[in-house]
Structure formats: structure tokens, C-alpha cells
C-alpha positions as CSV (number, residue, x, y, z in Angstrom):
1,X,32.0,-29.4,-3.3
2,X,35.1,-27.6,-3.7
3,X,36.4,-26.1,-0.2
4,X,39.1,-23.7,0.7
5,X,42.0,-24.8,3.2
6,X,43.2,-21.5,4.3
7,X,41.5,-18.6,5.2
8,X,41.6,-15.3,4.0
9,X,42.8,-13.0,6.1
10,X,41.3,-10.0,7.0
11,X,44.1,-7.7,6.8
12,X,44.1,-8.5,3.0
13,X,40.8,-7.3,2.5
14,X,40.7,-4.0,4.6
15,X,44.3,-3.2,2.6
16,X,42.1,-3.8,-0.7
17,X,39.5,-1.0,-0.1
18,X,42.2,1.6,0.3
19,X,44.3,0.3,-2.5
20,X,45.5,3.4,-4.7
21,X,46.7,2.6,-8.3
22,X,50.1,4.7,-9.4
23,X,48.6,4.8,-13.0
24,X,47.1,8.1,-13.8
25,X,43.8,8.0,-16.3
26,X,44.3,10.4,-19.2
27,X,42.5,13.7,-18.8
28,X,38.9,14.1,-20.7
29,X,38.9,16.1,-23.7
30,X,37.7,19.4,-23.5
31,X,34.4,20.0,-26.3
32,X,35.0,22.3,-29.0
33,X,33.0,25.1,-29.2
34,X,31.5,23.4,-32.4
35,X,30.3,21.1,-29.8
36,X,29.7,23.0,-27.2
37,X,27.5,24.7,-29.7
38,X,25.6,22.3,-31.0
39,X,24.7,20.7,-27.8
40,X,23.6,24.0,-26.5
41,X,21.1,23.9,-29.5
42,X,20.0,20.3,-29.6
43,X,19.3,21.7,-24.9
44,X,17.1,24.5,-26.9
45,X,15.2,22.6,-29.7
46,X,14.3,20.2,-27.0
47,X,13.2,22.9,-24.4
48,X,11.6,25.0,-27.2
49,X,9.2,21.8,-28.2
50,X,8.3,21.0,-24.4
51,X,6.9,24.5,-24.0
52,X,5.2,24.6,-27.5
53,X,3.5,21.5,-26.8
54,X,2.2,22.8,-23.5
55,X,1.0,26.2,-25.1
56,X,-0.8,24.3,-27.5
57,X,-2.3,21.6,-25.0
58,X,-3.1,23.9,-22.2
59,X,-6.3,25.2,-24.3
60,X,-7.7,21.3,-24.8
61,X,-7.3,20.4,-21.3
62,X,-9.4,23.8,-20.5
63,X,-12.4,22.7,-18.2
64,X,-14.6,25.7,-19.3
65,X,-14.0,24.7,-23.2
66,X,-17.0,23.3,-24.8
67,X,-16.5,21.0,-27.6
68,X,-20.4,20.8,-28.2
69,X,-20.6,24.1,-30.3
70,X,-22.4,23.6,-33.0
71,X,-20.8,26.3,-35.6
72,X,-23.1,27.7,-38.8
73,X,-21.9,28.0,-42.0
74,X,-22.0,31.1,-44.2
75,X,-24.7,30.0,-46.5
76,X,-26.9,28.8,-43.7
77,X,-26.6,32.3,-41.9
78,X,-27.6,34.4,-45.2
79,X,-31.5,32.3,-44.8
């Protein structure tokens, strides 16, 4: 197995977790409003379907709803 001769010394490795690059990264673009608008209404269309989903479920998941009600036609009331 492979083995190092010299050791590394510590003063290397402290020095390399407070190492600052001189190269700048380039600034983000900013989002047009185009963007910005259409990510606003993708947020909404989202948001809008979570609470139409729970308006329509929160009647199913009523306790006190009865699903044994046995409904009579027109023709069977006029008898």
C-alpha cells in the first residue's frame, strides 16, 4: 500500500479554510417583470388548486355525512 513520506503540515490546512479567491463571480440576473409575472401566477394557480381541493374535500371527510341515503326518484314519489 501506497504510503506518504512527509507529513502534511497543519499550518497548510488551517490557511486552506480561510483561503479567499481574488476572482469575483458575476452578479445574478435580475428577472424581468415578464418573469417575475409569470412566476407570481404559476405561486397563484398552485395556491388556488390547494384550497379548491380542500373546499371540495372538506364535505367528504365530514363525520356527520351519511352516504347511506337512499334518494327517490320522481316517478316513484308521484305513487
Amino acid at each position: 500500500m501506497f504510503r506518504r513520506r512527509e507529513a502534511v503540515p497543519f499550518a497548510f490546512v488551517a490557511e486552506a479554510d480561510r483561503f479567499r479567491s481574488n476572482v469575483v463571480p458575476p452578479t445574478p440576473e435580475r428577472p424581468s417583470a415578464s418573469q417575475v409575472l409569470g412566476r407570481s401566477l404559476v405561486g397563484l394557480t398552485v395556491v388556488a388548486g390547494l384550497v379548491g381541493s380542500l373546499l371540495f374535500g372538506l364535505p367528504a371527510l365530514d363525520p356527520g355525512h351519511s352516504t347511506g341515503k337512499v334518494q327517490q326518484s320522481e316517478a316513484s314519489e308521484g305513487r
